[in-house]
N, C-alpha and C positions, 0 to 999 in steps of 0.2 A: 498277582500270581496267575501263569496260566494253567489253565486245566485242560486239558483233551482225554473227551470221554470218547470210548470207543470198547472194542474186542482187539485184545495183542494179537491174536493171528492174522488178523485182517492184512493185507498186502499193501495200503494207501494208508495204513492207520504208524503201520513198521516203519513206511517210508516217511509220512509228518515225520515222526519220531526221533528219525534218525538226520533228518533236516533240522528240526529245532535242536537237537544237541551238537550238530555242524556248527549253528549260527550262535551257538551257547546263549542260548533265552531257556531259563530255568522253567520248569515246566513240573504239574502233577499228574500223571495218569491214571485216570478210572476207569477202570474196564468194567462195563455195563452187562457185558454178560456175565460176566464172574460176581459183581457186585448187586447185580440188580438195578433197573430203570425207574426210579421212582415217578409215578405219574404226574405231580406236580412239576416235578425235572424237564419231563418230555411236554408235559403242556406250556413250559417260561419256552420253550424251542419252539413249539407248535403257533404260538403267540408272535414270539420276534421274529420268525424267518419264513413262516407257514406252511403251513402240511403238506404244500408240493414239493417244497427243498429239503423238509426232512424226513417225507417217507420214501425209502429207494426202493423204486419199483421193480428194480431192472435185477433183484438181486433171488435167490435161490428159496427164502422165506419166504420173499413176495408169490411168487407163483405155487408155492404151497397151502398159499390159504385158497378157501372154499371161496368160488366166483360169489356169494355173495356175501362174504366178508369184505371184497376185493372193492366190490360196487358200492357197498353199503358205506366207505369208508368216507366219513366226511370231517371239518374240521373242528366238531364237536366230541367224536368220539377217537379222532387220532389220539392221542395219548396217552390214554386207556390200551388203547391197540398196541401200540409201541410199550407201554409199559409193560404188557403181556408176552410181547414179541420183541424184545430188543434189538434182536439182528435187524428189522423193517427199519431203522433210523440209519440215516446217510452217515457214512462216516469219514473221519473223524469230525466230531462238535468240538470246536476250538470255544473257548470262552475267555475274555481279560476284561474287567471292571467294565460288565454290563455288556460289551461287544459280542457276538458270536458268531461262528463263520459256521457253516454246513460243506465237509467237503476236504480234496483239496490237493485239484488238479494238477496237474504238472506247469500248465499255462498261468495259474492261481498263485503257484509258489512263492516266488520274490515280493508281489503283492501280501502276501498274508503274513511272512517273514517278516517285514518292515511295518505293518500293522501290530503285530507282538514285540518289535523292539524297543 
């Protein structure tokens, strides 16, 4: 089964979404802010894909934290971080028996489609 954890309001998370119900690949959504991020969760991400692919920098939480939250952030205590801060993780984490993608560009798409079929 796949899962795609993310936030529903997200604009890239809408779009997977509505790309995997086009390509009809049955899917589960967990929405991380509504559900919670468990740290163990965000550490099996922080592990398999590393803390530069899953913390988004570039995003409105990111710059909200304290410059030395920002610098202090290393790949010991991302997950923790991210467990605290859900919106800080790339979205959407695609996941199917072990794989997981971070992401999931428009350029990515056909690529990650056919990886989930």
């Amino acid at each position: 089964m796949v899962v795609v954890h993310g936030i529903k309001n997200c604009d890239t998370v809408q779009r997977a979404l509505r790309r995997l119900t086009e390509a009809g690949i049955a899917y589960r959504f967990y929405d991380f802010k509504a559900e919670g991020l468990p740290r163990e969760l965000a550490q099996t991400w922080v592990d398999a894909l590393g803390m530069d692919l899953i913390v988004n920098r570039k995003g409105t939480t990111w710059r909200k934290l304290d410059e030395a939250t920002r610098e202090g952030l290393t790949a010991v205590n991302a997950a923790a971080l991210l467990s605290a801060q859900p919106s800080l993780a790339k979205r959407p984490v695609i996941a199917k028996d072990g794989w997981l993608h971070a992401g999931f560009a428009a350029a990515d798409e056909a690529a990650i489609l056919d990886r989930l079929r």
